[in-house]
MMTF fields as JSON, N, C-alpha, C and O atoms, coordinates in Angstrom:
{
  "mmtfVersion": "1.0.0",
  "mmtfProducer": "UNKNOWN",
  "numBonds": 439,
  "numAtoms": 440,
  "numGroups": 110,
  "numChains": 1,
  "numModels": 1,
  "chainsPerModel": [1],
  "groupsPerChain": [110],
  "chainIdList": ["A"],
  "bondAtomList": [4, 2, 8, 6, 12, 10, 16, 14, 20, 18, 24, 22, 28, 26, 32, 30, 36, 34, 40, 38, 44, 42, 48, 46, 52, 50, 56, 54, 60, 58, 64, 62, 68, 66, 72, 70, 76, 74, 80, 78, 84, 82, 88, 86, 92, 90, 96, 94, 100, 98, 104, 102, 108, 106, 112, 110, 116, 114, 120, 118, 124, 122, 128, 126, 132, 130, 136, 134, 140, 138, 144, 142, 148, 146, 152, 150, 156, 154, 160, 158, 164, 162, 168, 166, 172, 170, 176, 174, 180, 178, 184, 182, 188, 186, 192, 190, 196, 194, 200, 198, 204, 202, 208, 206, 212, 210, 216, 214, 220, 218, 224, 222, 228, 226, 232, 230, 236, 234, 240, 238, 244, 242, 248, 246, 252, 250, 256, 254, 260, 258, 264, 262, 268, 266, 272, 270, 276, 274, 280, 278, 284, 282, 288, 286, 292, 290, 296, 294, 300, 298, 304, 302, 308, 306, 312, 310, 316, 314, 320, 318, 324, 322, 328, 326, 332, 330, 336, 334, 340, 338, 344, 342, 348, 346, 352, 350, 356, 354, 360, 358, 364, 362, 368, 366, 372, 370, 376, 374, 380, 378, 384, 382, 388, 386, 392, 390, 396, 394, 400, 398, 404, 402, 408, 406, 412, 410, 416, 414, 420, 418, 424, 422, 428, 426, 432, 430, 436, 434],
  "bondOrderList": [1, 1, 1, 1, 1, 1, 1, 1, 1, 1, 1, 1, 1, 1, 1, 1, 1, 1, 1, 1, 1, 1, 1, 1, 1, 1, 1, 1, 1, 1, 1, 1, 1, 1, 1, 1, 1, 1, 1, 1, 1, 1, 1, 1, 1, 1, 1, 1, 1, 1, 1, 1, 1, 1, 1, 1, 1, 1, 1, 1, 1, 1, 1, 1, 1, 1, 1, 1, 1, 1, 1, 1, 1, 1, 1, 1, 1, 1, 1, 1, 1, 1, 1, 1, 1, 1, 1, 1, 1, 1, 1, 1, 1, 1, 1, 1, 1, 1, 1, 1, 1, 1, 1, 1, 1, 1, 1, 1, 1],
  "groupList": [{"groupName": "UNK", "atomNameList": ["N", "CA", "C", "O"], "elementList": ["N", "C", "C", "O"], "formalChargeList": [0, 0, 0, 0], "bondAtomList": [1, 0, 2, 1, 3, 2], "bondOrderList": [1, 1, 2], "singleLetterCode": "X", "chemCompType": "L-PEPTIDE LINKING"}],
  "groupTypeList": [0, 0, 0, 0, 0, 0, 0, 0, 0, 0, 0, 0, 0, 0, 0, 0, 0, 0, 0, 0, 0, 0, 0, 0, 0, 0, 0, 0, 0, 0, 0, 0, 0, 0, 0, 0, 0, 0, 0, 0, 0, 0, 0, 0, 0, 0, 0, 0, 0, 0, 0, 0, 0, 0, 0, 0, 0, 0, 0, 0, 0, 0, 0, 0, 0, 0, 0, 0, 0, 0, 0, 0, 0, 0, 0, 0, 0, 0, 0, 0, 0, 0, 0, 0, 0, 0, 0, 0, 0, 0, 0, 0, 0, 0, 0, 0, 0, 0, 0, 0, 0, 0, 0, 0, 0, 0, 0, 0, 0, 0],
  "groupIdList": [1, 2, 3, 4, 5, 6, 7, 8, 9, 10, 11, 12, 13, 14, 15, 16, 17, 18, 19, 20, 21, 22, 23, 24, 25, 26, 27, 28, 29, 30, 31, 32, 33, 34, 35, 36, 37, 38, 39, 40, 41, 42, 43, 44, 45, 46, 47, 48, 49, 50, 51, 52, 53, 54, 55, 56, 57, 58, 59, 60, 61, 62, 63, 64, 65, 66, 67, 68, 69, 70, 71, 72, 73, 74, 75, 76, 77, 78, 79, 80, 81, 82, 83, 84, 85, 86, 87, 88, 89, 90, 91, 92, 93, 94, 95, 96, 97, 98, 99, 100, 101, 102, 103, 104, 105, 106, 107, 108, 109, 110],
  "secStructList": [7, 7, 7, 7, 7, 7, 7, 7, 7, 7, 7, 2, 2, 2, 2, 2, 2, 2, 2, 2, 2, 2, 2, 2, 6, 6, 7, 7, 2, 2, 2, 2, 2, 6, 2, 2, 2, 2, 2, 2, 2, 6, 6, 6, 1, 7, 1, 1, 7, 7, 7, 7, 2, 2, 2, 2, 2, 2, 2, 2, 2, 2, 2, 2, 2, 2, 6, 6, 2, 2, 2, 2, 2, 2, 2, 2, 2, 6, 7, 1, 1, 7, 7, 2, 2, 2, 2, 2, 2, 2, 2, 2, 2, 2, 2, 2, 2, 2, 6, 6, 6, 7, 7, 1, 7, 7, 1, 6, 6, 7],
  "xCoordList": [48.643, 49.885, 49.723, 49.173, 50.312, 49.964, 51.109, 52.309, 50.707, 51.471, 52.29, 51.5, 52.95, 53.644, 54.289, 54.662, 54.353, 54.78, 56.432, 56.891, 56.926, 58.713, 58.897, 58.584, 59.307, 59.682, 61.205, 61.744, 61.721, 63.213, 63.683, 63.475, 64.436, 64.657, 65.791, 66.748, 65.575, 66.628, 66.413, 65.345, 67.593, 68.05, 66.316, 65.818, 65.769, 65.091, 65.453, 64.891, 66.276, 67.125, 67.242, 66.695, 67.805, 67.975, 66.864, 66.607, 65.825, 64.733, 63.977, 63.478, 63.94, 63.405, 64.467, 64.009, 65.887, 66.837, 66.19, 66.193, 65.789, 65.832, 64.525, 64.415, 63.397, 61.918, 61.884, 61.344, 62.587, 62.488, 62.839, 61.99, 64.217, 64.81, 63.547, 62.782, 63.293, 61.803, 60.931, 60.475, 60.844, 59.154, 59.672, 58.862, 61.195, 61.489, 61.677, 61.841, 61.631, 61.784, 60.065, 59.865, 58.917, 57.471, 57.299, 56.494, 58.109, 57.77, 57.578, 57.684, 57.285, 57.173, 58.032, 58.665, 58.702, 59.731, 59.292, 60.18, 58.12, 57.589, 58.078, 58.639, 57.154, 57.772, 59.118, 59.341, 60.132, 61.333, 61.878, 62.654, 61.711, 62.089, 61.939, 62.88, 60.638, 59.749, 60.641, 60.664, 61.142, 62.053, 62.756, 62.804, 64.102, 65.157, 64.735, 65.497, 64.117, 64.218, 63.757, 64.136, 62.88, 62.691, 64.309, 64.782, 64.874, 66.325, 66.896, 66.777, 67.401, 67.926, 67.469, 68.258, 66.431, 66.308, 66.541, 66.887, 66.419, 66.983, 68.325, 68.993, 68.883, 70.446, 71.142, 72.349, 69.936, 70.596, 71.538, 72.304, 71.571, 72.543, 71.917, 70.906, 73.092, 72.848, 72.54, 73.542, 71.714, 71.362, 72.591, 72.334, 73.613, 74.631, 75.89, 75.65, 77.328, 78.497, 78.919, 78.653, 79.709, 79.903, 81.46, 81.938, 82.141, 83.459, 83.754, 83.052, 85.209, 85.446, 85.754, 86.108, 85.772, 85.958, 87.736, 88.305, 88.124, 89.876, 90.574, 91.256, 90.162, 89.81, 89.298, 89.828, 88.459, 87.969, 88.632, 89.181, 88.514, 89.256, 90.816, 91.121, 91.535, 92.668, 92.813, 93.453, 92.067, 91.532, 91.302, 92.108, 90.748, 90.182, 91.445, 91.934, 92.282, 93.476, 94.36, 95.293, 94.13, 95.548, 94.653, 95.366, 93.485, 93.19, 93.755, 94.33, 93.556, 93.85, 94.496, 94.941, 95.841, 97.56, 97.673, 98.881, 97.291, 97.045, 97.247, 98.074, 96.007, 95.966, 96.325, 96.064, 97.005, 97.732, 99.297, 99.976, 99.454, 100.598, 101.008, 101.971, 99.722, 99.994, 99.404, 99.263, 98.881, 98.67, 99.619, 99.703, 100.953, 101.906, 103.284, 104.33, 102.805, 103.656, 103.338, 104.211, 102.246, 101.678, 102.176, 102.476, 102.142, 102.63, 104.164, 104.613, 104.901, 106.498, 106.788, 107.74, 105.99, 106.065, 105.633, 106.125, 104.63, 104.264, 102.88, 102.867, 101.864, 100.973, 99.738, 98.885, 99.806, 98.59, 97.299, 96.173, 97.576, 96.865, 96.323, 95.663, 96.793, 96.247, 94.861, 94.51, 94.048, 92.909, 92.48, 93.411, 91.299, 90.912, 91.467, 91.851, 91.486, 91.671, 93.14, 93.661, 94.07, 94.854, 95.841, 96.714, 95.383, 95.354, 95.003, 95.955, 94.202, 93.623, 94.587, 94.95, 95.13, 96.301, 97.576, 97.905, 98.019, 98.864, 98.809, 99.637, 97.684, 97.694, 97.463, 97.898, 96.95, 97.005, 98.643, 98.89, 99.449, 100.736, 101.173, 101.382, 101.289, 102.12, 101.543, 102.261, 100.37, 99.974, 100.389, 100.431, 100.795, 101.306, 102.834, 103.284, 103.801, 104.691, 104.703, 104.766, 104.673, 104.25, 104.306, 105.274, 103.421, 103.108, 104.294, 104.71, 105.065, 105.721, 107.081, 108.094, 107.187, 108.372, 109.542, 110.711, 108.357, 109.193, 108.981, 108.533, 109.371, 109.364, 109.617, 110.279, 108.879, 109.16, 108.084, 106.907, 108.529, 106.785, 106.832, 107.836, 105.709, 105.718, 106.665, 107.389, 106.332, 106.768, 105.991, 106.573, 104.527, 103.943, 103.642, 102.725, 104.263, 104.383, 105.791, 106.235, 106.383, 107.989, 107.961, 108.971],
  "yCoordList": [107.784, 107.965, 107.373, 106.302, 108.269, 107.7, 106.578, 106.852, 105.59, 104.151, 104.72, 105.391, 104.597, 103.949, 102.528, 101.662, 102.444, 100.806, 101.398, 102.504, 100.264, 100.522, 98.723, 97.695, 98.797, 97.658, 97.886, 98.919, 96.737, 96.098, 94.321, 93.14, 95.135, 93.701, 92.818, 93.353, 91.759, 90.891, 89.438, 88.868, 88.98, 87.819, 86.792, 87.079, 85.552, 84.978, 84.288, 84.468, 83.617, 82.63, 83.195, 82.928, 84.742, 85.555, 85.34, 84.319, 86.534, 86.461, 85.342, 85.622, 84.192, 82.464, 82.856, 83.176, 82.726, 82.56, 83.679, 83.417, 84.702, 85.938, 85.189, 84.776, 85.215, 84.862, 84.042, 84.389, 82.867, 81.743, 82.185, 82.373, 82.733, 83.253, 84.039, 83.351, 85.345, 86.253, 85.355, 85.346, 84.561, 83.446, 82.902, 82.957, 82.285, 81.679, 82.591, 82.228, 83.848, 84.697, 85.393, 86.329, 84.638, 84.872, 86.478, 87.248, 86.92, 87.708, 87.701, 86.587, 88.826, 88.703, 89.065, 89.831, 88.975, 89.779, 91.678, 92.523, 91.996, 92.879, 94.263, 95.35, 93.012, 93.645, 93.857, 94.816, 92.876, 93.024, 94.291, 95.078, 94.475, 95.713, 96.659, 97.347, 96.711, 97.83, 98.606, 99.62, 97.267, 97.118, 97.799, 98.871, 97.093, 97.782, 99.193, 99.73, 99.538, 100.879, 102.161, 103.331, 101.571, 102.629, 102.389, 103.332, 101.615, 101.68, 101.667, 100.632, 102.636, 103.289, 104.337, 104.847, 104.93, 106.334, 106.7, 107.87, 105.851, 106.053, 106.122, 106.79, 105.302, 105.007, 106.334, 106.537, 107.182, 107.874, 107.474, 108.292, 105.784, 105.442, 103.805, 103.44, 102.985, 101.718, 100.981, 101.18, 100.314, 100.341, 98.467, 97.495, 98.79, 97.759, 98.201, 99.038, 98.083, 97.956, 97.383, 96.221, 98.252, 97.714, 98.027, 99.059, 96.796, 96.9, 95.458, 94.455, 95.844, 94.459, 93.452, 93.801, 91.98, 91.291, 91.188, 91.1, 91.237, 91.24, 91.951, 91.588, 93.133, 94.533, 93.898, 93.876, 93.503, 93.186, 92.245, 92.452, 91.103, 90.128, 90.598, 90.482, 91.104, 91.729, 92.181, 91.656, 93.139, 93.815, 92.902, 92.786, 92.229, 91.073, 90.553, 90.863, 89.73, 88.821, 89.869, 89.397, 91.348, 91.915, 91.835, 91.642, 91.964, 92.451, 90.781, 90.619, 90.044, 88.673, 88.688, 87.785, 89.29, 88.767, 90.177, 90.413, 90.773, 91.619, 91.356, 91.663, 90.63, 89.678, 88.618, 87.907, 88.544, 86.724, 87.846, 87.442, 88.823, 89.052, 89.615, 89.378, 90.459, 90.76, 90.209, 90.601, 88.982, 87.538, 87.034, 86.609, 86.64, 86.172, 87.544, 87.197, 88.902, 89.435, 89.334, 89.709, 88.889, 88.697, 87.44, 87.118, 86.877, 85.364, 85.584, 85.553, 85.811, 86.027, 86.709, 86.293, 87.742, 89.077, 88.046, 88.217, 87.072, 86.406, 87.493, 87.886, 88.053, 88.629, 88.599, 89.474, 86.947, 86.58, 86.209, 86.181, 85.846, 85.332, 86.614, 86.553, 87.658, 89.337, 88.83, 87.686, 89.675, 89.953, 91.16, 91.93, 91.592, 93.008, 93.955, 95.098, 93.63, 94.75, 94.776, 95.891, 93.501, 93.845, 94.785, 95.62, 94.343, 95.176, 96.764, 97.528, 97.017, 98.488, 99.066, 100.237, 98.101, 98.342, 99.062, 100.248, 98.16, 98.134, 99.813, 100.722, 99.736, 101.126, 102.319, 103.317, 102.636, 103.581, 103.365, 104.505, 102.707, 102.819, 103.836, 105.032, 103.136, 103.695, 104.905, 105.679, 105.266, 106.994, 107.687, 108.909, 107.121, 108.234, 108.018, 108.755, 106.981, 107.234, 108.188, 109.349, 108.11, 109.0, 110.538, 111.283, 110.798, 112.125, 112.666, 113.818, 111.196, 112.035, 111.928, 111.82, 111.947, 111.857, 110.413, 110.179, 109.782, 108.549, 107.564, 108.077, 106.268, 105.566, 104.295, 104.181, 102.711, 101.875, 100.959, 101.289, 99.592, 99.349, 99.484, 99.625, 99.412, 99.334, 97.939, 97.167, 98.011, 96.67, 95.534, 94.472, 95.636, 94.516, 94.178, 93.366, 94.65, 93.887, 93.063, 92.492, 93.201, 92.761, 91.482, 90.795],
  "zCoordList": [92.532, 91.836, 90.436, 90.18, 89.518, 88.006, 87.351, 87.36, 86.917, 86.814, 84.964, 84.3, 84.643, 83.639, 83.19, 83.982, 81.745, 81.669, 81.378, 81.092, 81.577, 81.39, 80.698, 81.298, 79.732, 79.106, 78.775, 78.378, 79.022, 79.374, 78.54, 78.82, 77.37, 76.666, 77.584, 78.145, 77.613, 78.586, 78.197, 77.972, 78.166, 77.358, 78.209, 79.298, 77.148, 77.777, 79.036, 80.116, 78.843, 80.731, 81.019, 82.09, 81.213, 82.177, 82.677, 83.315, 82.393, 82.777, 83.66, 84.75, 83.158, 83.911, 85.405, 86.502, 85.076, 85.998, 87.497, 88.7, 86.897, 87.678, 88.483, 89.637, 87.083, 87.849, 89.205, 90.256, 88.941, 89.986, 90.692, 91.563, 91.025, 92.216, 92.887, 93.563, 92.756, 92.874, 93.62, 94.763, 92.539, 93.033, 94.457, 95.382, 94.758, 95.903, 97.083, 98.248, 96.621, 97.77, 98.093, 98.868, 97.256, 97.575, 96.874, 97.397, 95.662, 94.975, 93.511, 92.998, 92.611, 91.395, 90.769, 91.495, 89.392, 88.758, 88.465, 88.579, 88.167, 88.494, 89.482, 89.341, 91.079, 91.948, 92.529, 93.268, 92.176, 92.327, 91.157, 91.699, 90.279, 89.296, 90.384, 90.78, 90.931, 91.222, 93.181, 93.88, 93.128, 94.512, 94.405, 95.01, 92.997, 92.51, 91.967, 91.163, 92.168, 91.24, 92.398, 92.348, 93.375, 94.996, 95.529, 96.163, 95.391, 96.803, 95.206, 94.55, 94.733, 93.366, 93.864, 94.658, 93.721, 94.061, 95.371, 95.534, 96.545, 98.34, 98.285, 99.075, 97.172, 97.595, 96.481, 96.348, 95.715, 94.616, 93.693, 93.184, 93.305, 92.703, 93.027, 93.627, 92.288, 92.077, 93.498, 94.185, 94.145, 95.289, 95.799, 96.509, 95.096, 95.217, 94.801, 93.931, 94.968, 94.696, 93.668, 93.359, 92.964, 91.459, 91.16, 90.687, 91.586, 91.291, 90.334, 90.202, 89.687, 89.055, 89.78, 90.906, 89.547, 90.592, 91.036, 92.124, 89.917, 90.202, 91.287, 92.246, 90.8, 92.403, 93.595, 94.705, 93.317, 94.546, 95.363, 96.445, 94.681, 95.02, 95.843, 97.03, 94.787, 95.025, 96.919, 97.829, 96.883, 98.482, 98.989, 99.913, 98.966, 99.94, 100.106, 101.192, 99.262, 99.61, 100.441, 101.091, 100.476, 100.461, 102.234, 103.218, 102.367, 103.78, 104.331, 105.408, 103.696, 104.708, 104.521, 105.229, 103.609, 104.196, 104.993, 105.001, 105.376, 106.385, 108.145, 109.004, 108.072, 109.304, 109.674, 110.644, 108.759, 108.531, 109.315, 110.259, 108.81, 108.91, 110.67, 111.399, 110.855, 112.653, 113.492, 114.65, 112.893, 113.992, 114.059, 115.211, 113.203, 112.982, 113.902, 114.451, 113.779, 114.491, 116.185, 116.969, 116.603, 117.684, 118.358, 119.507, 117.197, 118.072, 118.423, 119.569, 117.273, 117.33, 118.749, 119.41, 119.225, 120.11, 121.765, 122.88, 121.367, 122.793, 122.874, 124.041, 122.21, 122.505, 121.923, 121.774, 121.486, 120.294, 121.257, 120.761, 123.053, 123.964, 124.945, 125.982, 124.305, 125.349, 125.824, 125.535, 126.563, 126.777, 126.213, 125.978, 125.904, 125.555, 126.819, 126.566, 127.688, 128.999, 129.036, 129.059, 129.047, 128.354, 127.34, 127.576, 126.352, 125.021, 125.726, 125.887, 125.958, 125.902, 126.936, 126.821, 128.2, 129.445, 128.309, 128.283, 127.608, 126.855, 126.051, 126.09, 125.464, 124.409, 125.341, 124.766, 126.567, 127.208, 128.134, 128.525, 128.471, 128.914, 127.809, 128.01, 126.521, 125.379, 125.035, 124.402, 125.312, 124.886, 126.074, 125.933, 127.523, 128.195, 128.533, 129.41, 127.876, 127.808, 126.636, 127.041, 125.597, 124.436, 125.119, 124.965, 125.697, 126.243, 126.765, 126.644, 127.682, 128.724, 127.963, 128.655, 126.751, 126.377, 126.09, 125.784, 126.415, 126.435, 124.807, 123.782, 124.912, 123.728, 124.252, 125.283, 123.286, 123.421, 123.652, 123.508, 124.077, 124.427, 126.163, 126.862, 126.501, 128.597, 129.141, 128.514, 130.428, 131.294, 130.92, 130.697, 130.803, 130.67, 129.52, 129.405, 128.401, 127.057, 126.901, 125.905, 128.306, 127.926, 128.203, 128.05]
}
C-alpha cells in the first residue's frame, strides 16, 4: 500500500498534551492519527459525537429529572418495591384489560 505524508499544524501543548496521553496508552501520536483516521472512514464520519456541551448537558439533566420524577411517582403509588415479575404481572393485566375493553390499573396494583 502506497504511504503519503499528511502534515497537521496544531498548537505546540496541544500536541505534548495529546503525545503523553498516546505514550500512556503504549502508543505513538502517529499511530493514534493513523487510528483516528481508519474508524473515520468505518464510522463514515467523525468516529465520536459532537454536540455542544449545553445540549448535552441539558438532556442529561432533563433525563435525570425524568427518573427522579417516576421514582417519586412510584413511591407516592406504593410501587417503588415491585419485582420484575411483578412489574411485567402488572403490564400484561393492563394490555388485556385494554383489549377487553376495560380501563384502569388491575387488582394487584391496588
Amino acid at each position: 500500500m502506497a504511504s503519503s505524508v499528511l502534515q497537521v499544524r496544531v498548537d505546540e501543548s496541544l500536541r505534548a498534551q495529546a503525545a503523553a496521553i498516546y505514550e500512556d496508552l503504549g502508543i505513538d501520536l502517529q499511530t493514534a492519527v493513523r487510528i483516528f483516521l481508519k474508524r473515520s472512514v468505518r464510522e463514515k464520519g467523525l468516529p465520536f459525537g459532537m454536540t455542544l456541551g449545553e445540549e448535552k448537558d441539558a438532556t442529561v439533566e432533563a433525563g435525570i429529572r425524568a427518573i427522579r420524577d417516576m421514582r417519586e411517582a412510584a413511591e407516592k403509588a406504593d410501587l417503588s418495591n415491585m419485582s420484575l415479575d411483578e412489574i411485567n404481572a402488572e403490564i400484561m393485566a393492563s394490555r388485556s384489560k385494554r383489549h377487553a375493553g376495560g380501563a384502569g390499573r388491575t387488582a394487584a396494583a391496588q
